[in-house]
N, CA, C and O of each residue as an XYZ file, in Angstrom:
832
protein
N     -61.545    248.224    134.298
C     -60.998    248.071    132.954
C     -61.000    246.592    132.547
O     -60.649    245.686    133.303
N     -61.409    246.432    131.331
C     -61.155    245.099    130.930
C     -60.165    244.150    131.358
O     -60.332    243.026    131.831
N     -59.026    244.832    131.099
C     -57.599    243.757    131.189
C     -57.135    243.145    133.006
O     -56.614    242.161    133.530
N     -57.773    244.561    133.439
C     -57.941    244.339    135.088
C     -58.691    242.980    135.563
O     -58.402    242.062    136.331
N     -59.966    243.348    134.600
C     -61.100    241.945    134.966
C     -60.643    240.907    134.701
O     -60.721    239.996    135.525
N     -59.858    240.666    133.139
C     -59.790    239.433    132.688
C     -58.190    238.797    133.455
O     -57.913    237.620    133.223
N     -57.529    239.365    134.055
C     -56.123    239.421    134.793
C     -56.665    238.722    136.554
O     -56.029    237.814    137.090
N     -57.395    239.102    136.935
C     -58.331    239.019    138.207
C     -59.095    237.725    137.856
O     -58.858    236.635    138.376
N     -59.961    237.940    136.994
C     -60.743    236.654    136.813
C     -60.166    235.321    136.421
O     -60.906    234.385    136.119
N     -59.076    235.238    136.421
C     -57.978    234.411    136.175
C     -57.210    233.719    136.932
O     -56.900    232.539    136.763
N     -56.868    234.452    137.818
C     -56.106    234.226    139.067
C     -55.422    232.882    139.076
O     -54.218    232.688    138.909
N     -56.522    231.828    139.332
C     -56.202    230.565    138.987
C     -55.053    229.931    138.346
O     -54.160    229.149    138.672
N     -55.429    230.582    137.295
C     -53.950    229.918    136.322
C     -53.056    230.700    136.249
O     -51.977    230.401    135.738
N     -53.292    231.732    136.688
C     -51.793    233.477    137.303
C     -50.637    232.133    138.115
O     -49.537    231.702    137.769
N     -51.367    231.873    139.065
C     -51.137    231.044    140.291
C     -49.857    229.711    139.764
O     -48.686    229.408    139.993
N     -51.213    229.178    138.812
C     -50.486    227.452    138.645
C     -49.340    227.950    138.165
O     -48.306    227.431    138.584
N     -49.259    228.855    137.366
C     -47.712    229.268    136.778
C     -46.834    229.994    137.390
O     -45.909    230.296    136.636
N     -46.745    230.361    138.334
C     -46.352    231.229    139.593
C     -45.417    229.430    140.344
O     -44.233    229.111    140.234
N     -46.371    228.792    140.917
C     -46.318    227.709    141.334
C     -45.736    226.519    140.520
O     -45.320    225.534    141.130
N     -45.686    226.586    138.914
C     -45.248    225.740    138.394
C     -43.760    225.302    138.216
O     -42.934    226.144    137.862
N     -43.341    223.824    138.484
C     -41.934    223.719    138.953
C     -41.050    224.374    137.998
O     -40.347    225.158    138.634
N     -40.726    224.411    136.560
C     -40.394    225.389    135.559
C     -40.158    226.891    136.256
O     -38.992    227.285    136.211
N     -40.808    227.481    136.682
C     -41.021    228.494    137.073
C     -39.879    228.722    138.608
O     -38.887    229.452    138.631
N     -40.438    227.802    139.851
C     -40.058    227.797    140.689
C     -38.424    226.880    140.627
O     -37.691    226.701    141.600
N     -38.176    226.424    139.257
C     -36.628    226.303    139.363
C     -35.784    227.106    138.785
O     -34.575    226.883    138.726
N     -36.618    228.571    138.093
C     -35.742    229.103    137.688
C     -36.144    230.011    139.111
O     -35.976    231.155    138.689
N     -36.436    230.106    140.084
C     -36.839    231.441    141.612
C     -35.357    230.591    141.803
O     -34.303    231.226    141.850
N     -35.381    229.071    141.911
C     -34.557    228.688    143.326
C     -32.712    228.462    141.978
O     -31.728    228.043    142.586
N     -32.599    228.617    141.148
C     -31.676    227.891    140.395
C     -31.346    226.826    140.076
O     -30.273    226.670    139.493
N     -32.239    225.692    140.387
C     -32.228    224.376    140.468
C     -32.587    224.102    139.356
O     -32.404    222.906    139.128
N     -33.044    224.673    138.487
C     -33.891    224.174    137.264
C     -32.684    223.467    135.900
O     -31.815    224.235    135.487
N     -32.760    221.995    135.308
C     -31.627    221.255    134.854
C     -32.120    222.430    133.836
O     -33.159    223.025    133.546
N     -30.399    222.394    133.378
C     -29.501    223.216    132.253
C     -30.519    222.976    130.820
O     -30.897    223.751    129.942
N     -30.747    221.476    131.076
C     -31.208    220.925    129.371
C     -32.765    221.763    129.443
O     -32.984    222.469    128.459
N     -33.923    221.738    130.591
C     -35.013    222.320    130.132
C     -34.863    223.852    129.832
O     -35.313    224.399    128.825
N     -34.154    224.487    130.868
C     -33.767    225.944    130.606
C     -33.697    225.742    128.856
O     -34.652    225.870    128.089
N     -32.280    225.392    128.493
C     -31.819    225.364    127.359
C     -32.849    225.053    126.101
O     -32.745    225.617    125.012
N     -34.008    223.926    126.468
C     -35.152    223.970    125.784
C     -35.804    224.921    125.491
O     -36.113    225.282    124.356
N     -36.085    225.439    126.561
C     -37.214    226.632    126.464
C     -36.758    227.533    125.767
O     -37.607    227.954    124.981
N     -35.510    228.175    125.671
C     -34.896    229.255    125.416
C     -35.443    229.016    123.477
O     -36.094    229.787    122.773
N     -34.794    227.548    123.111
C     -35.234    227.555    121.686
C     -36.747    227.665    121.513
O     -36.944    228.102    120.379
N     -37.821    227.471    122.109
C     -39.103    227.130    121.912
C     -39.429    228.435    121.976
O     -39.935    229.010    121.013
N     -39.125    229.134    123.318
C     -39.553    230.813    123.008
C     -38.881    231.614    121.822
O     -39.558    232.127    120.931
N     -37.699    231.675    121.866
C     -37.474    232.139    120.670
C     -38.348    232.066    119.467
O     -38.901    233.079    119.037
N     -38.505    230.766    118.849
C     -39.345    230.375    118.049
C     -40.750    230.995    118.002
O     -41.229    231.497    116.985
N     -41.357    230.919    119.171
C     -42.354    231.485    119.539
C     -42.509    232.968    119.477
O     -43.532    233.489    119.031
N     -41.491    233.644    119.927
C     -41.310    235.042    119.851
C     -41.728    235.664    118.521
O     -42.512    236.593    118.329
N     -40.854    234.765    117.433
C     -41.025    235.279    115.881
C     -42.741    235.227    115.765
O     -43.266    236.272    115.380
N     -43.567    234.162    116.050
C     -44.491    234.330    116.153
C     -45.552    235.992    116.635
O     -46.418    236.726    116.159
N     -45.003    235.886    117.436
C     -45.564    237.252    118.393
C     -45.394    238.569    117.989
O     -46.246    239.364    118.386
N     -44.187    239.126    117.054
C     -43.472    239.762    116.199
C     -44.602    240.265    115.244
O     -44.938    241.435    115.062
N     -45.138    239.093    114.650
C     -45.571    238.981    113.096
C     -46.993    239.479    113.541
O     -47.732    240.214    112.887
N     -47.303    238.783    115.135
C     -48.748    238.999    115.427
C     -49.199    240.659    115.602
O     -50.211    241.273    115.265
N     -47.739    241.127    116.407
C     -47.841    242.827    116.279
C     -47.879    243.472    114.942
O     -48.709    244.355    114.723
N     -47.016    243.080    114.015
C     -46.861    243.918    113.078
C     -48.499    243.696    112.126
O     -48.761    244.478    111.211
N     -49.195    242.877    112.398
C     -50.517    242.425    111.639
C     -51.266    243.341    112.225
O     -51.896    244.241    111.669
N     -51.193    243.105    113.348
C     -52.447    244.365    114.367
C     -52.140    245.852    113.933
O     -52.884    246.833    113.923
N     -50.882    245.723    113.595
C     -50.998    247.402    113.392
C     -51.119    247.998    112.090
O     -51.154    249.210    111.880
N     -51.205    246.763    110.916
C     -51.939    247.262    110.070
C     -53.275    246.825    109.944
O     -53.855    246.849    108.858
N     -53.756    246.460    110.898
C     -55.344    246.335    111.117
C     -56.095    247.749    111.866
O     -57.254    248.163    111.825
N     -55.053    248.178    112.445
C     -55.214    249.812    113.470
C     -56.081    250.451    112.718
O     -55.856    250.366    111.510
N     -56.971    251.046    113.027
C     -57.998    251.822    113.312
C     -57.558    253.411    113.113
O     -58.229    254.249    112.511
N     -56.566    253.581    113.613
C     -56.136    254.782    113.841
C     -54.862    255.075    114.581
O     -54.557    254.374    115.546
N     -53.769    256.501    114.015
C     -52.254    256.344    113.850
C     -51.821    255.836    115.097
O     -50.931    254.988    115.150
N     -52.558    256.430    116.427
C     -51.881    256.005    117.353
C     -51.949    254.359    117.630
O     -50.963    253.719    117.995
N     -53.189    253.806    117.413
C     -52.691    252.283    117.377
C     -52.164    251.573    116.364
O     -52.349    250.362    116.241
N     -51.371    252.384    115.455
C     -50.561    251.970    114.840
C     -49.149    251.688    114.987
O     -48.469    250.794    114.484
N     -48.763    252.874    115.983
C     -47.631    253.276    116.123
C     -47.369    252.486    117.722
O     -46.290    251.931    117.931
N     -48.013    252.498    118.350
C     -48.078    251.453    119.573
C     -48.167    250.162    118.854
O     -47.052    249.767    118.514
N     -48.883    249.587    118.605
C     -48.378    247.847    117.985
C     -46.760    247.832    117.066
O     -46.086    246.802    117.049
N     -46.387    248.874    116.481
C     -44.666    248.495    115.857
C     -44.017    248.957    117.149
O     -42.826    249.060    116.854
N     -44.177    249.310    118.502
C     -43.254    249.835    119.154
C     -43.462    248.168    119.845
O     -42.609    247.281    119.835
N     -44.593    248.106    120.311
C     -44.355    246.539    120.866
C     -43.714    245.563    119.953
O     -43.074    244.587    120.345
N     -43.886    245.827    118.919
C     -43.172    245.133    118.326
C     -41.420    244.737    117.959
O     -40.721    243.786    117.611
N     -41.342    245.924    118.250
C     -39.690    246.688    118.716
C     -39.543    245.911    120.104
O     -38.774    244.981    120.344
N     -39.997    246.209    120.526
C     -39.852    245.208    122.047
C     -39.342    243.843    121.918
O     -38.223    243.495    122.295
N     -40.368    242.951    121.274
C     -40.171    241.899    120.886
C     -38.440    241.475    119.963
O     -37.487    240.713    120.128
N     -38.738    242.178    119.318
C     -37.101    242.225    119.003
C     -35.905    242.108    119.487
O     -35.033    241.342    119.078
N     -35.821    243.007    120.534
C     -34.771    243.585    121.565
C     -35.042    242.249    122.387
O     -33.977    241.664    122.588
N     -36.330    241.475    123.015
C     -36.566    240.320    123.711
C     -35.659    238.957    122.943
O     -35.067    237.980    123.402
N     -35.845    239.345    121.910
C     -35.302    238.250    120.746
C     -33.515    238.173    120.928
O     -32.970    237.072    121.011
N     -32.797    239.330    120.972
C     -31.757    239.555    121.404
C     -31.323    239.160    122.156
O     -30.207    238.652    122.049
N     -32.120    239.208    123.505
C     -31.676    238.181    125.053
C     -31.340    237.048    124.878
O     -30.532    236.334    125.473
N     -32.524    236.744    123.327
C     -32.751    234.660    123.449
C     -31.640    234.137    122.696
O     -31.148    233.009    122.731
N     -31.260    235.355    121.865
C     -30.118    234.910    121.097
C     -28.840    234.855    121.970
O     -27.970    234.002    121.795
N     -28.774    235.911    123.012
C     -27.367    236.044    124.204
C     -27.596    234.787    124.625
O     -26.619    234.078    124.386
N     -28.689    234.073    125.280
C     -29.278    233.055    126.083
C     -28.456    231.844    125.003
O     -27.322    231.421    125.224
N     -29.115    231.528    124.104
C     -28.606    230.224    123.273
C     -27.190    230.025    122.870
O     -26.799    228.909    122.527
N     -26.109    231.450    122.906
C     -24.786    231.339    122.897
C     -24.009    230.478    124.604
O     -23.170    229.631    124.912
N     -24.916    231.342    125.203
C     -24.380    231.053    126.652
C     -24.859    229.020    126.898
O     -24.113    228.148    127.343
N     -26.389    228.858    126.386
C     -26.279    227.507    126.563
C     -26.591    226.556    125.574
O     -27.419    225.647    125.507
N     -25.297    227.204    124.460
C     -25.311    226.259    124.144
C     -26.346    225.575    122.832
O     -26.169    224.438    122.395
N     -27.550    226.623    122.277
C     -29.141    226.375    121.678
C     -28.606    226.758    120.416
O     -27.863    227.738    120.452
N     -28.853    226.083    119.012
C     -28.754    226.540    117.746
C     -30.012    226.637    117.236
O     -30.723    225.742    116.779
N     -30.319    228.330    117.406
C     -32.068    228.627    116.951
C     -32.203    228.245    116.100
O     -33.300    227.695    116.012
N     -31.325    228.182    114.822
C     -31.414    227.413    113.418
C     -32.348    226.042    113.394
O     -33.120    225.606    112.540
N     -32.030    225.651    114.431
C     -32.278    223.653    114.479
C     -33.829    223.624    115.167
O     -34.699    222.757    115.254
N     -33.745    224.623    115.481
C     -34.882    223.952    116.667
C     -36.299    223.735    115.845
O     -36.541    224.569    114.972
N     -37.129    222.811    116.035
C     -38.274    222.421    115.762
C     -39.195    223.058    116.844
O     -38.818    223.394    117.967
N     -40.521    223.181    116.320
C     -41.473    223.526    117.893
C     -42.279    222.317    118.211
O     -42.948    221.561    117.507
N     -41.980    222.366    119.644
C     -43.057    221.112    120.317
C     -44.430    221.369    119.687
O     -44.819    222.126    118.797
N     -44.993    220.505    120.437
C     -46.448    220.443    120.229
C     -47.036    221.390    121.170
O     -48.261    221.366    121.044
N     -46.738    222.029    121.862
C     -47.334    223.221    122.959
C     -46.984    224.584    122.180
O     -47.663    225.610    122.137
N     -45.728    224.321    121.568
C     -45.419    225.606    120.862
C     -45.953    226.119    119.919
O     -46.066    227.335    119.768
N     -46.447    225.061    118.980
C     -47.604    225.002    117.757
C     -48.706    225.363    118.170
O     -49.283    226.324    117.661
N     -49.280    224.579    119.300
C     -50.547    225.051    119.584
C     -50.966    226.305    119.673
O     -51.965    226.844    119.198
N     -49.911    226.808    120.475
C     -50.029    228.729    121.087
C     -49.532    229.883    120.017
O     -49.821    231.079    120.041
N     -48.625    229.114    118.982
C     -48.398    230.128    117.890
C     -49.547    230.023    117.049
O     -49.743    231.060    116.416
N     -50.450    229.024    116.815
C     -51.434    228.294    115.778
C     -52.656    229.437    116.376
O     -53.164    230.309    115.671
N     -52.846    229.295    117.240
C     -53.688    230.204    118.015
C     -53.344    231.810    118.141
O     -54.193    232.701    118.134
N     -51.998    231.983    118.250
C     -51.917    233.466    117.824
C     -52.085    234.121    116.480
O     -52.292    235.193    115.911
N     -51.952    233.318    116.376
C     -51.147    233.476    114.366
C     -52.810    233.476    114.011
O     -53.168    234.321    113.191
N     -53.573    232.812    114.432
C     -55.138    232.856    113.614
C     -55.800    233.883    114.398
O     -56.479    234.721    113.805
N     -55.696    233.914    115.499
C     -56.233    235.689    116.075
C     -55.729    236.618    115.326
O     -56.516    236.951    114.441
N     -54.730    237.181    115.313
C     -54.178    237.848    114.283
C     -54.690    237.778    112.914
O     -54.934    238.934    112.569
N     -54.958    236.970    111.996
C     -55.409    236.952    110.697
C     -56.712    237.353    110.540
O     -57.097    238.208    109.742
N     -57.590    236.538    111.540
C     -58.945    236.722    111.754
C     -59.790    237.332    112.237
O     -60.843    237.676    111.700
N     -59.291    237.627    113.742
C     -59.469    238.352    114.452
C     -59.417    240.025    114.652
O     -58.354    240.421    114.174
N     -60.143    241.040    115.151
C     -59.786    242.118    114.809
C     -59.277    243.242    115.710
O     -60.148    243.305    116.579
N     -58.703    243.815    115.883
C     -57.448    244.633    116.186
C     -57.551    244.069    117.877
O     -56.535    243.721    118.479
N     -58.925    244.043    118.513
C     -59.032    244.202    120.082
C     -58.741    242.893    120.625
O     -58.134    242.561    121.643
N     -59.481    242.027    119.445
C     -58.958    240.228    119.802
C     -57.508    240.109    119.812
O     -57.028    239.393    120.691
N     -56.818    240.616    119.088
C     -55.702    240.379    118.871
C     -54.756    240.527    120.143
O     -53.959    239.724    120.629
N     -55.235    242.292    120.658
C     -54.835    242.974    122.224
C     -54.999    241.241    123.197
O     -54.179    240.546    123.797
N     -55.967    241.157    123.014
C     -56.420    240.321    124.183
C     -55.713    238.996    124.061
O     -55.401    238.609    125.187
N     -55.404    238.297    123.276
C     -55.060    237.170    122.727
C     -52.899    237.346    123.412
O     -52.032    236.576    123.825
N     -52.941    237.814    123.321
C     -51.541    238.707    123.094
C     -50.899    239.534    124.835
O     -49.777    239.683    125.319
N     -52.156    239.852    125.250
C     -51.891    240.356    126.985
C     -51.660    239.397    127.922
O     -50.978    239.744    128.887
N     -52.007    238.419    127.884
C     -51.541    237.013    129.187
C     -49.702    237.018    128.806
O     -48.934    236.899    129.761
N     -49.366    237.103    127.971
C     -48.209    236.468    127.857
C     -47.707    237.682    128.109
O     -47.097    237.427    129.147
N     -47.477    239.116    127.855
C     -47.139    240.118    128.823
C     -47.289    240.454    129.880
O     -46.341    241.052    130.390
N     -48.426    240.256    130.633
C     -48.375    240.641    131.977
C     -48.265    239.430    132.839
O     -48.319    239.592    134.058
N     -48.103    238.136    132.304
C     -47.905    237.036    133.172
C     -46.260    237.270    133.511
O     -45.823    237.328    134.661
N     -45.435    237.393    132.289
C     -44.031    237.521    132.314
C     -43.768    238.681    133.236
O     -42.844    238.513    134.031
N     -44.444    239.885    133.278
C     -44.011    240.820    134.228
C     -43.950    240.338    135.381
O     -42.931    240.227    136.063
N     -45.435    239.908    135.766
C     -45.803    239.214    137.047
C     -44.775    238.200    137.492
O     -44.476    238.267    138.684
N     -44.082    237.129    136.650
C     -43.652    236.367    137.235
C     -42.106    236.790    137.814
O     -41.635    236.317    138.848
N     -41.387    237.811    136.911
C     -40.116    238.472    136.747
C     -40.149    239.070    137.919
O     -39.164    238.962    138.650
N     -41.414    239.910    138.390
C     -41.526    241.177    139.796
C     -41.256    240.068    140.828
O     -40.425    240.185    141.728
N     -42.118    238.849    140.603
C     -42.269    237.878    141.806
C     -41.225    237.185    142.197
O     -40.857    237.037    143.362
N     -40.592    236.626    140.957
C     -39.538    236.394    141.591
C     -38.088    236.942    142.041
O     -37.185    236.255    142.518
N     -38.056    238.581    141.742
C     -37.205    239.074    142.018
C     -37.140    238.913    143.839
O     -36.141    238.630    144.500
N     -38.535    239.195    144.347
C     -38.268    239.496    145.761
C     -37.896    237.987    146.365
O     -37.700    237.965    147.580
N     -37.816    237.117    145.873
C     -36.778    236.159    146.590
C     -35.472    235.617    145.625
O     -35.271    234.529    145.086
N     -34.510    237.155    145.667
C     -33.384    236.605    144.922
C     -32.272    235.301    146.030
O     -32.460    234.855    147.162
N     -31.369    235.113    145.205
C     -30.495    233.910    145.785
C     -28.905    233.980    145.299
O     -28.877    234.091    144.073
N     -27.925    233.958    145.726
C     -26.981    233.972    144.935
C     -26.390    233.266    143.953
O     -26.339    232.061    144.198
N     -26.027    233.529    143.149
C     -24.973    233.063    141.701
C     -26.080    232.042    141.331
O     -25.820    230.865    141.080
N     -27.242    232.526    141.315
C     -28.484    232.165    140.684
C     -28.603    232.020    138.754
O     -29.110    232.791    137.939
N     -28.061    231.009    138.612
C     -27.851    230.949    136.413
C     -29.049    231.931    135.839
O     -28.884    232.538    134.781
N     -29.962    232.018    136.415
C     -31.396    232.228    135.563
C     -31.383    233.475    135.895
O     -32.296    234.122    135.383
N     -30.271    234.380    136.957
C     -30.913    235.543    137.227
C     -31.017    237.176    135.852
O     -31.599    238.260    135.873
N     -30.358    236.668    135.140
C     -30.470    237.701    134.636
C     -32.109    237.781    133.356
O     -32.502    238.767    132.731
N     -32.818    236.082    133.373
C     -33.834    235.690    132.975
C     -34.683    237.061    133.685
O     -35.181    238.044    133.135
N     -34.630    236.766    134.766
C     -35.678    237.372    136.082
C     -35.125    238.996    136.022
O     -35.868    239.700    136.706
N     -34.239    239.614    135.513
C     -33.879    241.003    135.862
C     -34.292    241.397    134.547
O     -34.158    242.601    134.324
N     -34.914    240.469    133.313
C     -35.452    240.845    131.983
C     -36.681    241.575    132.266
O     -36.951    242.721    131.908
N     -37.574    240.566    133.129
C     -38.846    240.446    133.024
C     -39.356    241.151    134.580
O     -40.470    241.424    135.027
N     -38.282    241.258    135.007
C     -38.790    242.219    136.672
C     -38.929    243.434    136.098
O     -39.937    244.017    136.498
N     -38.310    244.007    135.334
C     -38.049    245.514    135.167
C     -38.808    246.517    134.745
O     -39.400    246.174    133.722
N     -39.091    247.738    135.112
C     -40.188    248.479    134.394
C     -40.056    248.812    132.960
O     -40.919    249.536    132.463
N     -39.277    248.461    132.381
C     -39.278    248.455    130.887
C     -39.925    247.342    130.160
O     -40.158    247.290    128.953
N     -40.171    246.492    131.034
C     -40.929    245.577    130.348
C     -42.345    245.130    130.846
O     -43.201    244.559    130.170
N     -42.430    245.537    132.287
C     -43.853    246.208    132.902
C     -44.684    247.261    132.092
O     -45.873    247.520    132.277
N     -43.872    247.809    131.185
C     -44.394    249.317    130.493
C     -45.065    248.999    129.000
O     -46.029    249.525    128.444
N     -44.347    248.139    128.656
C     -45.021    247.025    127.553
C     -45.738    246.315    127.672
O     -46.364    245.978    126.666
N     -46.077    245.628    129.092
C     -47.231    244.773    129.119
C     -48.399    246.033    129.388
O     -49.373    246.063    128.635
N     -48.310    246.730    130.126
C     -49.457    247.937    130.205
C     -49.895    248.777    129.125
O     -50.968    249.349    128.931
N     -48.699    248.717    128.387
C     -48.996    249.540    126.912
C     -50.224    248.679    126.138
O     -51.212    249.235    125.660
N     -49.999    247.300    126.101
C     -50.887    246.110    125.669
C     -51.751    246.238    125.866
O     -52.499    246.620    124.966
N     -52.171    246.049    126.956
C     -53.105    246.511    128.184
C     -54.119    247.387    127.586
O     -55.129    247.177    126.915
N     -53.614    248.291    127.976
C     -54.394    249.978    127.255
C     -55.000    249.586    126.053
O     -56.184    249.884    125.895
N     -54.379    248.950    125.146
C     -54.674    248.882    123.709
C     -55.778    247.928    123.857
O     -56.821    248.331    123.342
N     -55.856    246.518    124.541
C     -56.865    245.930    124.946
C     -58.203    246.432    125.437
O     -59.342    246.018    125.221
N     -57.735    247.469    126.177
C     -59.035    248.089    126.890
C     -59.507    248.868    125.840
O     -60.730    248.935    125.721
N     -58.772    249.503    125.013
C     -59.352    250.780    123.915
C     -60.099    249.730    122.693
O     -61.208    250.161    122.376
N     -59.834    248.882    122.208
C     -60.549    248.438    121.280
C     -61.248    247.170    121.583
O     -62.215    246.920    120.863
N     -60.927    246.270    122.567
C     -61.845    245.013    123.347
C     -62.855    245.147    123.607
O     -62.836    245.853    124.616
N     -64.001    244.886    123.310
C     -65.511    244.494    124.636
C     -65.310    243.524    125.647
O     -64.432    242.692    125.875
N     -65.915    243.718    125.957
C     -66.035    242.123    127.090
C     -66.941    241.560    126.444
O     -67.813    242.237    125.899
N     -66.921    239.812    126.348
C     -68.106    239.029    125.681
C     -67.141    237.898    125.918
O     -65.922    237.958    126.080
N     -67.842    236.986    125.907
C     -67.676    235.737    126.221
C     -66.235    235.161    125.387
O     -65.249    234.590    125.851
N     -66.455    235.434    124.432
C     -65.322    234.896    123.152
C     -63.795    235.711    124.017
O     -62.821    235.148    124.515
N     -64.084    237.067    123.927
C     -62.708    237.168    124.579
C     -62.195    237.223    125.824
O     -61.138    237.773    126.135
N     -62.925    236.667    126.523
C     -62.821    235.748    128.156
C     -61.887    234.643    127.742
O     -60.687    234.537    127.992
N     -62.828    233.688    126.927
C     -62.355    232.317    126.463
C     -60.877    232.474    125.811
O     -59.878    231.838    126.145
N     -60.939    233.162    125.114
C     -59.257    233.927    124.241
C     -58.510    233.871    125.046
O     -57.595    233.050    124.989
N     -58.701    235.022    126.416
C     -57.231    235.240    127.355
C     -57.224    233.912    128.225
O     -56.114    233.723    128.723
N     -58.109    232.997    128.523
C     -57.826    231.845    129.060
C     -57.065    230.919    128.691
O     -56.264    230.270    129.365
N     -57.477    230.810    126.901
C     -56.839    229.988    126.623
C     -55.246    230.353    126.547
O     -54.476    229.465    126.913
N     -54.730    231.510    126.129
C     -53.539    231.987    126.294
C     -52.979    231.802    127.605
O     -51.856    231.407    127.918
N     -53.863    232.121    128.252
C     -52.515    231.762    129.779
C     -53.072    230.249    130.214
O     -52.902    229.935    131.392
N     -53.661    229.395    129.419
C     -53.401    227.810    129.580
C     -52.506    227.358    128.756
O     -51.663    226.556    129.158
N     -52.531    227.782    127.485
C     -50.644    227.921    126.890
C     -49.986    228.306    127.530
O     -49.168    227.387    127.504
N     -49.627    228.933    128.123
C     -48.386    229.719    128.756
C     -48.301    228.385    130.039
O     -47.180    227.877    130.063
N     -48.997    227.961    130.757
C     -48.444    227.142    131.630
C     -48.553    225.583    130.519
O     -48.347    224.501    131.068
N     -48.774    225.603    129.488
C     -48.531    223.907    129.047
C     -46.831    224.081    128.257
O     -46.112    223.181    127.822
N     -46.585    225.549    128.291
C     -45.799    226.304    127.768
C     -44.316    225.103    128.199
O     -43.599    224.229    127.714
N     -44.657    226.095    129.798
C     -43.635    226.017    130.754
C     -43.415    223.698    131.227
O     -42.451    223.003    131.544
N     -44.838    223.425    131.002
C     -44.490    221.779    131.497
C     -43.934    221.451    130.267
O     -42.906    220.837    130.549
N     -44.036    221.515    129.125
C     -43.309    220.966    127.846
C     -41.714    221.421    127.991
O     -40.823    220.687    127.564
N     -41.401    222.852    128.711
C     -40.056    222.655    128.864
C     -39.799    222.083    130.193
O     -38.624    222.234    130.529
N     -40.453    221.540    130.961
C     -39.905    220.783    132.415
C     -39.354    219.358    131.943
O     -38.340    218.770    132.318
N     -40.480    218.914    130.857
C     -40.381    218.199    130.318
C     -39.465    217.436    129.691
O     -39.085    216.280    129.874
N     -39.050    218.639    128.592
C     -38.373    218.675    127.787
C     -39.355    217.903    126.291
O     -39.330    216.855    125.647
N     -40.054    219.045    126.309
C     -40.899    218.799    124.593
C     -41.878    217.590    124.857
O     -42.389    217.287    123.778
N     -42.406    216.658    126.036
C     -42.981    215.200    125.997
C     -44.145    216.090    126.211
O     -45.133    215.414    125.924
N     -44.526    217.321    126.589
C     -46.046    217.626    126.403
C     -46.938    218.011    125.412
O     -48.132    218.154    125.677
């Protein structure tokens, strides 16, 4: 299946973000309060992005059932949006204020024009790294939990088969309307090279 290949053929950067300190301080809890607290506004922000990108695809759908699958992911996204909003009470984030870095622009700039331009399968594809990376990283780091871990309930979002079931739903939809061709190789790459410039801009704190 497509999403198999392009998930596999990837590996690489599966990895760097698996491995990336962002990542590995929210496994160990070490990760400072202020980047957590960054990120939380930047995804959010980002999220609305992702929202708009579903609800576009599914009036680009082809047909009812991929219609009705892009507003349910999209429903997803919502309910995800909810967490970020629990998240920014707890530390502290006024989504109101927040500006997006320059990593955040880049990857919404890039979704946001797949979506417009792009057609229903680009969109799948453009749109699947950032679901099944989050599953991946949520499953992974569940199996080395730690106690009174701040981030754990981050990791009990994104471990869970309810949100495994959404990245596969993606998935499917990728495989049903995607080809393989060069362009959308290059697409899911560049998405999960956002997703880790994602994560150093919040290690950072926005300097990437």
């Amino acid at each position: 299946m497509l999403s198999q290949q392009l998930w596999h053929s990837h590996q690489y950067l599966v990895q760097a973000c698996l491995e990336h300190p962002f990542v590995r301080g929210i496994a160990t809890g070490e990760l400072k309060r202020d980047c957590f607290a960054f990120y939380v506004g930047q995804d959010a922000f980002f999220l609305e992005s992702f929202a708009r990108a579903y609800s576009i695809a599914a009036a680009k759908a082809p047909d009812w059932q991929g219609f009705t699958s892009f507003h349910r992911l999209a429903a997803g996204v919502l309910k995800e949006l909810e967490l970020h909003e629990n998240y920014a009470l707890q530390w502290g984030v006024d989504l109101r204020k927040v500006q997006p870095a320059n990593a955040t622009r880049r990857y919404r700039d890039f979704l946001l024009a797949t979506a417009w331009m792009g057609d229903i399968g680009a969109i799948a594809v453009a749109m699947s790294p950032c679901m099944r990376l989050y599953a991946y990283l949520g499953q992974q780091l569940a199996l080395e939990p730690i106690s009174e871990n701040p981030y754990q309930a981050w990791i009990d979002s994104y471990s869970g088969d309810e949100f495994a079931a959404l990245a596969s739903q993606l998935e499917e939809l990728a495989d049903k309307y995607a080809p393989m061709t060069e362009n959308i190789s290059l697409s899911y790459r560049y998405a999960l090279s956002c997703e880790q410039d994602f994560f150093s801009a919040a290690y950072s704190q926005g300097k990437s």
